[in-house]
C-alpha positions as CSV (number, residue, x, y, z in Angstrom):
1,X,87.4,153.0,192.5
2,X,88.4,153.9,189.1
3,X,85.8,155.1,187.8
4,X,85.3,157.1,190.9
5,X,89.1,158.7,190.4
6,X,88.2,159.4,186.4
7,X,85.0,161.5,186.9
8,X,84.7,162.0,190.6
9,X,80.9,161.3,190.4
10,X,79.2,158.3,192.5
11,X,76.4,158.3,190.6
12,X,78.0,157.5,187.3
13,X,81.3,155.2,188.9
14,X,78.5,153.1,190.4
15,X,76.5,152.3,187.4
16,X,79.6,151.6,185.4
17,X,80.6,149.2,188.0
18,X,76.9,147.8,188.1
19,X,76.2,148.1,192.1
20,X,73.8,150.1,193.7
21,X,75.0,154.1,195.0
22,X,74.9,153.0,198.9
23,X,76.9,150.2,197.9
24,X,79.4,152.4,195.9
25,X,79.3,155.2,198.6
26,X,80.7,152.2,201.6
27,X,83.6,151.5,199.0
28,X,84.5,154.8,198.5
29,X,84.3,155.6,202.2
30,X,85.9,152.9,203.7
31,X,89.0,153.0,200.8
32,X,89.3,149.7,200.4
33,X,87.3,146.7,197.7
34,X,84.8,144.1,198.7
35,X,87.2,141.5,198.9
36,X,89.0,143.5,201.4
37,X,85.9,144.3,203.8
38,X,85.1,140.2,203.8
39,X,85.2,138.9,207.6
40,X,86.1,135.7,208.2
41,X,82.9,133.5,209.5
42,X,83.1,131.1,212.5
């Protein structure tokens, strides 16, 4: 999320972060971090 506020580029936020774009581009669209998007498991 940074990364993605510093240069405005998915591309290059994602690679810095070490995740794949698709990956980068759910972050960025949903707003929120991985550990927020976890669902507990019954």
């Amino acid at each position: 999320m940074e990364e993605m506020a510093k240069h405005g580029r998915l591309g290059l936020a994602s690679a810095r972060a070490g995740m794949d774009r698709k990956t980068a581009r759910k972050y960025v669209r949903e707003g929120k971090f991985p550990s927020e998007l976890e669902q507990e498991r019954t």
